[in-house]
ROSE-4610 file (N, C-alpha, C; in Angstrom, 1 decimal, always signed):
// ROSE-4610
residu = [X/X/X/X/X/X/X/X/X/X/X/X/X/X/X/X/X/X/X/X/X/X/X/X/X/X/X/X/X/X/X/X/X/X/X/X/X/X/X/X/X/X/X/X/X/X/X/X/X/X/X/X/X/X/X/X/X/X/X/X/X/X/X/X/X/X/X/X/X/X/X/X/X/X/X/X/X/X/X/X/X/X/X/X/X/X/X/X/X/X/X/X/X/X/X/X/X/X/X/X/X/X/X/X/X/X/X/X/X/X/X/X/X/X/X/X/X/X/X/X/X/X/X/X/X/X/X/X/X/X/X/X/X/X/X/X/X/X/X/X/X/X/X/X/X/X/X/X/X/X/X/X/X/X/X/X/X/X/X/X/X/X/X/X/X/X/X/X/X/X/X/X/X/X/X/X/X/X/X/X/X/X/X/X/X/X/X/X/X/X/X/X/X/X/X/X/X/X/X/X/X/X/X/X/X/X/X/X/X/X/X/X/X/X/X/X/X/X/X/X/X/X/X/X/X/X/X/X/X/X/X/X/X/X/X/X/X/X/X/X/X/X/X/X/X/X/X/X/X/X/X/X/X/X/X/X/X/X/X/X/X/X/X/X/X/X/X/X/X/X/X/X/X/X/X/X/X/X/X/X/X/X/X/X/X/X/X/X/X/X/X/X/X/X/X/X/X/X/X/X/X/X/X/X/X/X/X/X/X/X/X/X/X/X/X/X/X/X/X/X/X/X/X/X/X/X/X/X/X/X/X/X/X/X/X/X/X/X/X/X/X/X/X/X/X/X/X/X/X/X/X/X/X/X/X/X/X/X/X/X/X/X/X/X/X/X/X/X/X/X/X/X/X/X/X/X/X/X/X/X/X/X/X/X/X/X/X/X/X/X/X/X/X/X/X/X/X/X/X/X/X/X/X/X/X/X/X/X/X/X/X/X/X/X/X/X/X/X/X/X/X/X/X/X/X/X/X/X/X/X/X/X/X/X/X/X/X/X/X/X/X/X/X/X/X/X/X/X/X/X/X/X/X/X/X/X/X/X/X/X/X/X/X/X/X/X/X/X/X/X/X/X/X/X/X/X/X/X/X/X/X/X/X/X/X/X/X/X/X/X/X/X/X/X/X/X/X/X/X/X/X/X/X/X/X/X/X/X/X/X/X/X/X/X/X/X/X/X/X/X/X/X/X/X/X/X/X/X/X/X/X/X/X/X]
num = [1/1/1/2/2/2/3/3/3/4/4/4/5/5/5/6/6/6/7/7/7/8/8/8/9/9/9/10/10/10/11/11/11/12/12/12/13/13/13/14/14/14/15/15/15/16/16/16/17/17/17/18/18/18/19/19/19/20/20/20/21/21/21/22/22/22/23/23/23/24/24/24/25/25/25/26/26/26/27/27/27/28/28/28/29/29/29/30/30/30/31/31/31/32/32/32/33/33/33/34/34/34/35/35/35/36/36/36/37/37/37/38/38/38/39/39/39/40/40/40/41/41/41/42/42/42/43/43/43/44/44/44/45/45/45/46/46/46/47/47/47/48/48/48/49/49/49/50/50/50/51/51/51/52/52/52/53/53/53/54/54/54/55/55/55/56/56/56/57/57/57/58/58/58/59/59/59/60/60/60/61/61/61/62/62/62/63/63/63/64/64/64/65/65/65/66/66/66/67/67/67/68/68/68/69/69/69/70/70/70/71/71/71/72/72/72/73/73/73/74/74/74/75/75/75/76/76/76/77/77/77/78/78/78/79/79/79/80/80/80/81/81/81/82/82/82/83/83/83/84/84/84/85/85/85/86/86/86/87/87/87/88/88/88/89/89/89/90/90/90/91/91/91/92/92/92/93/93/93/94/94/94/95/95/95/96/96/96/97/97/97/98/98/98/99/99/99/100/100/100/101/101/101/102/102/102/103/103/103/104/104/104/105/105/105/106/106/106/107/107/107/108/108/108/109/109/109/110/110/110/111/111/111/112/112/112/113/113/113/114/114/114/115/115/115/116/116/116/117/117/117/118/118/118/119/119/119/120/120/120/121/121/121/122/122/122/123/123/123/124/124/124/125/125/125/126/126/126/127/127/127/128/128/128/129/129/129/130/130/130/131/131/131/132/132/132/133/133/133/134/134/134/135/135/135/136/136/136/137/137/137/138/138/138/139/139/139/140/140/140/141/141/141/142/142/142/143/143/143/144/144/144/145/145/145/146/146/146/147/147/147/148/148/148/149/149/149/150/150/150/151/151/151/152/152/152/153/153/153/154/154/154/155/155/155/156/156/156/157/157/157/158/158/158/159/159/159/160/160/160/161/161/161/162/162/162/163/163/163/164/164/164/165/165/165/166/166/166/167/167/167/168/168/168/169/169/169/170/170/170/171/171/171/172/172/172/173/173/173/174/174/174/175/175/175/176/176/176/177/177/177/178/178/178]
x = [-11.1/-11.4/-11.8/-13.0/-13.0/-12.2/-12.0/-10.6/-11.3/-12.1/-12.3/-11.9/-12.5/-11.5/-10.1/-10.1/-7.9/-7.4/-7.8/-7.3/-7.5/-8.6/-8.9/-7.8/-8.0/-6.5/-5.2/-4.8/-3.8/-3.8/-4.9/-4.8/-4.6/-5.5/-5.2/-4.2/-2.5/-1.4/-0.8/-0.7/-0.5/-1.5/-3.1/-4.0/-4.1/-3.6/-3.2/-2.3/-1.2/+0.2/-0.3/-1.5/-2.2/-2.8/-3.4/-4.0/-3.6/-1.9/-1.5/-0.9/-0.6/+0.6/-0.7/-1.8/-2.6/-3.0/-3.0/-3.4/-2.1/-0.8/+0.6/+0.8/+0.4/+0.6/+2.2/+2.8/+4.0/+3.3/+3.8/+3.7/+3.8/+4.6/+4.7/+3.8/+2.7/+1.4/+0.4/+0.7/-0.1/+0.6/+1.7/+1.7/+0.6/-0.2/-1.8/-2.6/-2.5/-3.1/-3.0/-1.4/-1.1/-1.5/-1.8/-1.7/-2.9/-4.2/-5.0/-5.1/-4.4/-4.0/-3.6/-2.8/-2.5/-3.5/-4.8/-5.9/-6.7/-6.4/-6.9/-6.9/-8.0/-8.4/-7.6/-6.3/-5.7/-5.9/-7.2/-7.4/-7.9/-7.4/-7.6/-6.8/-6.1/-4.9/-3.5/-3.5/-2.7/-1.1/-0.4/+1.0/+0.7/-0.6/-0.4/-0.4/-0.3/-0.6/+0.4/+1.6/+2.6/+2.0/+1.0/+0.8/+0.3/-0.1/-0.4/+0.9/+1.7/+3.2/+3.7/+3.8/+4.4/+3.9/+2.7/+1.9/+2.1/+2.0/+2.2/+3.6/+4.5/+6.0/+6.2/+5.4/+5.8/+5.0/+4.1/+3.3/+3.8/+4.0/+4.9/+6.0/+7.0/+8.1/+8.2/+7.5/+7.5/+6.6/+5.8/+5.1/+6.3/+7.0/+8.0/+9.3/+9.5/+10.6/+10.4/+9.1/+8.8/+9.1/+9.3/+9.9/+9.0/+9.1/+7.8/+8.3/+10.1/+10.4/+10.1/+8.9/+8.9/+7.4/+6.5/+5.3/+5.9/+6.9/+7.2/+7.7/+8.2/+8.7/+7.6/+6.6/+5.3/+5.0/+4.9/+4.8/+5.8/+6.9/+8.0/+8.2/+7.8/+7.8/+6.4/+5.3/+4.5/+4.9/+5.5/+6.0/+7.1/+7.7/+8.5/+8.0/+7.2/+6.7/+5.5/+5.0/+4.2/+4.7/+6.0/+7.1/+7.4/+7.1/+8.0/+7.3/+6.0/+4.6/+4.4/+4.6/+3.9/+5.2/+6.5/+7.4/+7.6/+7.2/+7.4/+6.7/+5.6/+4.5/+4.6/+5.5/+5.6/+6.5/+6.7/+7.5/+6.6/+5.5/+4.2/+3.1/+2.8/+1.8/+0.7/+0.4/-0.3/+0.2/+0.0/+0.9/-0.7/-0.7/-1.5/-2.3/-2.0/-3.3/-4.3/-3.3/-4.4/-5.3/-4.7/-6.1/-7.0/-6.7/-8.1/-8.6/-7.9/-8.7/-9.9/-9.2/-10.1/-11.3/-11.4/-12.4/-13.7/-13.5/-14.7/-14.5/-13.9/-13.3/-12.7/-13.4/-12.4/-12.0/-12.6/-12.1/-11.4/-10.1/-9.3/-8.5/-8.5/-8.5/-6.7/-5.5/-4.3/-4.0/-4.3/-4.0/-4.7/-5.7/-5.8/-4.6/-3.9/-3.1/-2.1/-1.6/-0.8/-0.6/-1.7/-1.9/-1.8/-2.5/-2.2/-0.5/-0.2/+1.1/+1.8/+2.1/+2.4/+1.9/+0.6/-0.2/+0.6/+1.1/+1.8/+3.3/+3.8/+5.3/+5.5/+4.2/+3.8/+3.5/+3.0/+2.8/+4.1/+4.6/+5.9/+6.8/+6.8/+7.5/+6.9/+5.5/+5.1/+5.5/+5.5/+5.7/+7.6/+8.3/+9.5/+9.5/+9.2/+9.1/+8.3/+7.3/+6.3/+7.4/+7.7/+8.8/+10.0/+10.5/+11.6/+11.2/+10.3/+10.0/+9.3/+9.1/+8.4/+9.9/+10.8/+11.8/+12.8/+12.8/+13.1/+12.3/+10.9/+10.3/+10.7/+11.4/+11.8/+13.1/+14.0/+15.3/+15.6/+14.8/+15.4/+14.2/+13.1/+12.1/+11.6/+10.8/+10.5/+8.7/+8.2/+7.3/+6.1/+5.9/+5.0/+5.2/+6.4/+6.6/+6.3/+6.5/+6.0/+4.5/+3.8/+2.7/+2.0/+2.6/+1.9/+2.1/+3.3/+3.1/+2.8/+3.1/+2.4/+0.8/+0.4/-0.8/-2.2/-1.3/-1.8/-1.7/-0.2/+0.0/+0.5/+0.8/+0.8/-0.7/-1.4/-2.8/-3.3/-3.0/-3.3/-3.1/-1.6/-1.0/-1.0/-1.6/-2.2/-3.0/-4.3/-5.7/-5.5/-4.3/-4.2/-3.6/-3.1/-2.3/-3.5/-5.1/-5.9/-6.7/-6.6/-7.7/-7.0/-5.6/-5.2/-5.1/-4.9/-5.0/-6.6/-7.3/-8.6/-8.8/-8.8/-9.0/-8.1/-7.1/-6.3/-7.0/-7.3/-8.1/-9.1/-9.9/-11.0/-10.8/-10.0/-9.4/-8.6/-8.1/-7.7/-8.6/-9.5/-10.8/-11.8/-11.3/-12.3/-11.6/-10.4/-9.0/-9.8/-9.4/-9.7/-11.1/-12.2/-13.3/-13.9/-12.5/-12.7/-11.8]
y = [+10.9/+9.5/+9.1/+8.3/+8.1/+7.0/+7.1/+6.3/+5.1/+4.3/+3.0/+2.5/+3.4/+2.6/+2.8/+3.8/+4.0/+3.1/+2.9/+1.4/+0.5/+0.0/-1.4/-1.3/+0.0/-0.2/-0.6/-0.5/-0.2/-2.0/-2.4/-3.6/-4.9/-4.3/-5.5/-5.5/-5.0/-5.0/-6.3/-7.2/-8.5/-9.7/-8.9/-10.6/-10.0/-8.9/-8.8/-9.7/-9.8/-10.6/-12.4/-13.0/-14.1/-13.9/-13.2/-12.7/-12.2/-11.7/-11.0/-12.3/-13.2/-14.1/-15.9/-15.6/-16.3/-16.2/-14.5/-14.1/-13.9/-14.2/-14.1/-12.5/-11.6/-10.4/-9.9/-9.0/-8.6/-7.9/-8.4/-7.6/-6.2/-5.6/-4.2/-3.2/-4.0/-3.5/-2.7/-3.7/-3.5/-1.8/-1.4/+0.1/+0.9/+0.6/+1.1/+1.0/+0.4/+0.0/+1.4/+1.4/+2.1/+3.5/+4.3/+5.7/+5.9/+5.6/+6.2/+6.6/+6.1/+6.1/+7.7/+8.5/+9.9/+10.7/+10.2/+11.2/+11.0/+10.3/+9.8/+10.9/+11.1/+12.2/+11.8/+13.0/+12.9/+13.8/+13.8/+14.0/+13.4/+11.9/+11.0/+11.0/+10.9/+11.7/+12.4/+13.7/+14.3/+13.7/+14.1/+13.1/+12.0/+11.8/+10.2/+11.0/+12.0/+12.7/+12.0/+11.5/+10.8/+9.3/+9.2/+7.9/+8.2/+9.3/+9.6/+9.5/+10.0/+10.3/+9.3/+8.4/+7.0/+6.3/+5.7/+4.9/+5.8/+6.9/+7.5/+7.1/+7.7/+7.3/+5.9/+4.8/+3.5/+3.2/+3.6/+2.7/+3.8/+4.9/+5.5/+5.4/+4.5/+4.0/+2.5/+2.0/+0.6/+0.4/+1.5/+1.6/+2.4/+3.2/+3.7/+2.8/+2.1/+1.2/-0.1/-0.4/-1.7/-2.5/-2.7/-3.4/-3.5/-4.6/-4.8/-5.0/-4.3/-3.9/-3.1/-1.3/-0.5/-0.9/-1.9/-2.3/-3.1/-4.1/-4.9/-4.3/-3.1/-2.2/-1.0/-1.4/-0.5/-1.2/-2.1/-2.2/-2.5/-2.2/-1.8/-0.3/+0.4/+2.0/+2.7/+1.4/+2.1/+1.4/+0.6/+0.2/+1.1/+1.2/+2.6/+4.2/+4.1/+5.8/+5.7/+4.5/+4.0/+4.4/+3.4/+3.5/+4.9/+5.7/+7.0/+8.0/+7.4/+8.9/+7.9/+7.5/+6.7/+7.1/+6.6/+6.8/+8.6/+9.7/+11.1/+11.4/+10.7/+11.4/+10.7/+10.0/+9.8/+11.0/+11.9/+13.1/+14.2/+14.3/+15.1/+14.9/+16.2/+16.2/+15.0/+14.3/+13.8/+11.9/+11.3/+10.2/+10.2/+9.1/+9.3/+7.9/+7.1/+6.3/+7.4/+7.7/+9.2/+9.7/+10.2/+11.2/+10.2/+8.8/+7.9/+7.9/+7.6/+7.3/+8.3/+9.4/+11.1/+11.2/+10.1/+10.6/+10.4/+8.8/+7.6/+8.7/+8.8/+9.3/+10.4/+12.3/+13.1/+13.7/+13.0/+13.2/+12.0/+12.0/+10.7/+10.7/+10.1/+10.0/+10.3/+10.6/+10.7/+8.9/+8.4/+6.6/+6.1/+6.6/+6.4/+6.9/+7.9/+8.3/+8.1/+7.6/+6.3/+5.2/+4.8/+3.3/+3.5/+4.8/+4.9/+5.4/+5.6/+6.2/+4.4/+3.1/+2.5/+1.4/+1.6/+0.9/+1.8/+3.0/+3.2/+2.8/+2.7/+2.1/+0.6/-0.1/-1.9/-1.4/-0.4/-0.3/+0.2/+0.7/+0.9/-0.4/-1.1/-2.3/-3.1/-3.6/-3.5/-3.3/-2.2/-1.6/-1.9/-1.9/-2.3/-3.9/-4.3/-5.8/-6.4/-6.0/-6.2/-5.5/-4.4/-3.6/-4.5/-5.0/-5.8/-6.9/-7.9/-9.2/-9.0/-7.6/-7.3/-7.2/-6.6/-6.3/-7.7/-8.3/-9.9/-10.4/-10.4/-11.5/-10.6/-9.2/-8.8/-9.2/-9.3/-9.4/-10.9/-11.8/-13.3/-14.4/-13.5/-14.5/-14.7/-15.6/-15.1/-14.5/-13.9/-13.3/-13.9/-15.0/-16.0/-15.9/-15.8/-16.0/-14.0/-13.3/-11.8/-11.5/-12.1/-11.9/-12.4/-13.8/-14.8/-13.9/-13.4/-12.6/-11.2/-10.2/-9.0/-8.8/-9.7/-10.1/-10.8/-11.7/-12.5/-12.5/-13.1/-13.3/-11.9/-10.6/-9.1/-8.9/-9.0/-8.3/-9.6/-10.7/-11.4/-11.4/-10.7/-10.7/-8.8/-8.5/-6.6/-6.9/-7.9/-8.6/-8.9/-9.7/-10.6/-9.2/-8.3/-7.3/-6.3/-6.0/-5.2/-5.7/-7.1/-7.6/-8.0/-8.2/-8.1/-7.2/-6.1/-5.1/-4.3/-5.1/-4.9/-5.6/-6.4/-7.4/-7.0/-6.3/-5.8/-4.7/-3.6/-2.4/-2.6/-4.2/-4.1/-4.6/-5.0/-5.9/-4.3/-3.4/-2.4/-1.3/-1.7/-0.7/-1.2/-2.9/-3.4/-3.3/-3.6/-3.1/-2.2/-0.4/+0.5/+0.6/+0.4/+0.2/-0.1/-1.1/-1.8/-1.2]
z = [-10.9/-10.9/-9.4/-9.0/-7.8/-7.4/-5.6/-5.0/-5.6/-5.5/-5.6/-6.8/-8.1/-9.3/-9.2/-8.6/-9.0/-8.1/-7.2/-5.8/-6.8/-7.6/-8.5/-9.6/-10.2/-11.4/-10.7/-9.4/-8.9/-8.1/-7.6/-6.9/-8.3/-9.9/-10.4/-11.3/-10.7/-11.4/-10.9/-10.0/-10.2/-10.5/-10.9/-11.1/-12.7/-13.7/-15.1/-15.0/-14.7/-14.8/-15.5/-14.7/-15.2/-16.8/-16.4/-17.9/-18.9/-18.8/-19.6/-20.2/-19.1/-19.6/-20.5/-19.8/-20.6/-22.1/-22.4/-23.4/-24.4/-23.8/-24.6/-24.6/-23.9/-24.6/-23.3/-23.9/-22.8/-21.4/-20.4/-19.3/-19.4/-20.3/-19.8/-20.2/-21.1/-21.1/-20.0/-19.2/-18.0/-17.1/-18.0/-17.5/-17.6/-19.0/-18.9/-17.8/-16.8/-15.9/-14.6/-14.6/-13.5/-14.4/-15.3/-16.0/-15.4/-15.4/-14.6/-13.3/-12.3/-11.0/-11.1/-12.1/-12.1/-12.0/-12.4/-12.1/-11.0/-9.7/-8.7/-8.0/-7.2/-6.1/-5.0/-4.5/-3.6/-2.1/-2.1/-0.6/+0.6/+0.3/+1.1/+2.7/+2.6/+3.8/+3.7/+4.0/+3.8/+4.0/+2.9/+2.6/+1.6/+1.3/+0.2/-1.5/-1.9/-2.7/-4.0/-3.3/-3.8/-4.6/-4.5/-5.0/-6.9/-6.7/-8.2/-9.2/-9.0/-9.9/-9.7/-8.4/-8.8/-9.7/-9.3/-10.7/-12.1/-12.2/-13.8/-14.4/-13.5/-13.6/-13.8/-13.2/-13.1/-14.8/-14.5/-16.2/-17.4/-17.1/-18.3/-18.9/-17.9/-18.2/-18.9/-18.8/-18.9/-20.0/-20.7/-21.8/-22.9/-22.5/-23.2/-23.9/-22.3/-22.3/-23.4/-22.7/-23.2/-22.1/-21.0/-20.2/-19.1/-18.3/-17.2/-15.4/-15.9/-14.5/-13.8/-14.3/-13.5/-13.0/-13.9/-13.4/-12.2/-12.5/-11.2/-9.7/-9.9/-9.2/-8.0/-8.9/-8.4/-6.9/-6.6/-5.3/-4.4/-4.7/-3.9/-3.7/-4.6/-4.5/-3.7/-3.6/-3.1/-1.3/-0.7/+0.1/+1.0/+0.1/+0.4/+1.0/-0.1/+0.2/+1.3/+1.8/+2.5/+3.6/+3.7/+5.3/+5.4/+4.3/+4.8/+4.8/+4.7/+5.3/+6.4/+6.6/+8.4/+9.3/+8.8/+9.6/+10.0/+9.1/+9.1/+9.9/+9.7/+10.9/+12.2/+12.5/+14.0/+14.4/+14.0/+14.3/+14.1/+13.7/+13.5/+14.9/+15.0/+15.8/+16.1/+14.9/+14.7/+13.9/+14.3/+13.1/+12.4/+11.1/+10.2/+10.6/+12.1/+12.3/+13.5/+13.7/+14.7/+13.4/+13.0/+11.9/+11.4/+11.2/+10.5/+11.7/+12.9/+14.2/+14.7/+14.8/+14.7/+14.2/+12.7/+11.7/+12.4/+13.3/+14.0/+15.5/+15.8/+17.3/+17.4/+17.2/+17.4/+18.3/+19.8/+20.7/+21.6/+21.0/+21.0/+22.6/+23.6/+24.8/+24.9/+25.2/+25.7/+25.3/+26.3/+26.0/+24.5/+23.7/+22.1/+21.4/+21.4/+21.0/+21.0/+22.2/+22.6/+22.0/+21.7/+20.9/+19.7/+19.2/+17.6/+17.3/+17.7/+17.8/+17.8/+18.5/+18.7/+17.1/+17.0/+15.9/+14.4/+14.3/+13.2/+13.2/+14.4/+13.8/+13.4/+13.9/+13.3/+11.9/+11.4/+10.0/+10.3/+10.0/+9.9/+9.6/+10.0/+9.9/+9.0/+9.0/+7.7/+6.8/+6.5/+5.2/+4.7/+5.9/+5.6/+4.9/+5.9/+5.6/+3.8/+3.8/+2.8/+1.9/+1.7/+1.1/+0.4/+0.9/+1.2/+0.4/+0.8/+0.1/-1.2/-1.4/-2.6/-3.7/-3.1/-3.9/-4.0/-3.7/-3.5/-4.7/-4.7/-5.9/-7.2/-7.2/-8.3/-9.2/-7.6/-7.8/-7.9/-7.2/-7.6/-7.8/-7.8/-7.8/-9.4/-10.1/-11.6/-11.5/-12.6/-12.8/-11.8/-12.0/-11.2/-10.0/-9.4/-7.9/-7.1/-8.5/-8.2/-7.8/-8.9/-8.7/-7.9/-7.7/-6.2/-4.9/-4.7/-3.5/-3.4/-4.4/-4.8/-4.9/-5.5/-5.8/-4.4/-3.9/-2.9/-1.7/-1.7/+0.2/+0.6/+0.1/+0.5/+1.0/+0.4/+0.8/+2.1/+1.8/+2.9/+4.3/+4.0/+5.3/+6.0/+4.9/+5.4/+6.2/+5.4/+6.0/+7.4/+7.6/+8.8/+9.9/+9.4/+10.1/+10.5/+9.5/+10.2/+10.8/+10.6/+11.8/+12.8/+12.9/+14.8/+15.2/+14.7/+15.1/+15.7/+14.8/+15.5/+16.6/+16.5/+17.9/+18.8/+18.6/+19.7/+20.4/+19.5/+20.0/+20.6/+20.1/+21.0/+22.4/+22.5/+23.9/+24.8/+24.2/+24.5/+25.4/+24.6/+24.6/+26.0/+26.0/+27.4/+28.2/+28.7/+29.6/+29.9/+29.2/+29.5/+30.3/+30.0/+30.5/+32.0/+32.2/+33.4/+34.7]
């Protein structure tokens, strides 16, 4: 399956939630959603390989179950295993914003690696945080209040988190220069 549809089956597990609930059908339908995600090409960056068996696990259960806690659960589990391949590889040769950085840049300067090294433990917290508020709209928020921020203000506030980060680097990048 290429990344782009399995990211789309995977991004529209909270804008179903609208639609499921417009069309009256049970949420835990939408485990169909996450089953394709298992056949997603995993050589995107070494360590994410994990994302396949989560989504299978999550929409297999909840199609079994009947129940639309493991679909609700899916972005807290991917939150998790997020924090814990970014956090591992700050103990690796290499953390995993160095290797995207490598791809544009493979001769990455002592002070780039510095910064990416510093730019993965903000995802690092990220992913805690985002993690956290995710498992919150599970545990006390209702369906609506899940998908409003699973769905929305998460990707918004990624959005807002790669573009200061950009504008950081470029500001980094003129420092250095000068």
């Amino acid at each position: 399956m290429p990344a782009w549809l399995a990211a789309l089956a995977g991004l529209s597990v909270p804008a179903l939630f609208w639609l499921f609930r417009y069309l009256h059908w049970p949420f835990w339908l939408v485990g169909l959603a996450l089953l394709p995600l298992a056949w997603r090409r995993r050589n995107a960056l070494p360590g994410m390989a994990w994302l396949a068996p989560v989504a299978a696990v999550c929409g297999g259960v909840a199609l079994v179950a009947r129940n639309d806690l493991p679909v609700r659960l899916y972005p807290v589990l991917v939150n998790a295993c997020l924090l814990l391949v970014f956090a591992l590889s700050l103990r690796a040769p290499q953390t995993v914003i160095e290797r995207l950085a490598r791809l544009t840049d493979p001769d990455l300067p002592p002070s780039g690696v510095r910064y990416t090294r510093k730019v993965t433990m903000v995802w690092c917290g990220f992913f805690a945080l985002n993690g956290t508020l995710a498992l919150l709209t599970v545990l006390w928020g209702d369906a609506r209040i899940w998908a409003l921020y699973n769905g929305v203000i998460a990707y918004i506030a990624m959005a807002c988190l790669f573009a200061g980060e950009w504008l950081v680097r470029q500001r980094v990048r003129r420092d250095e220069q000068h």
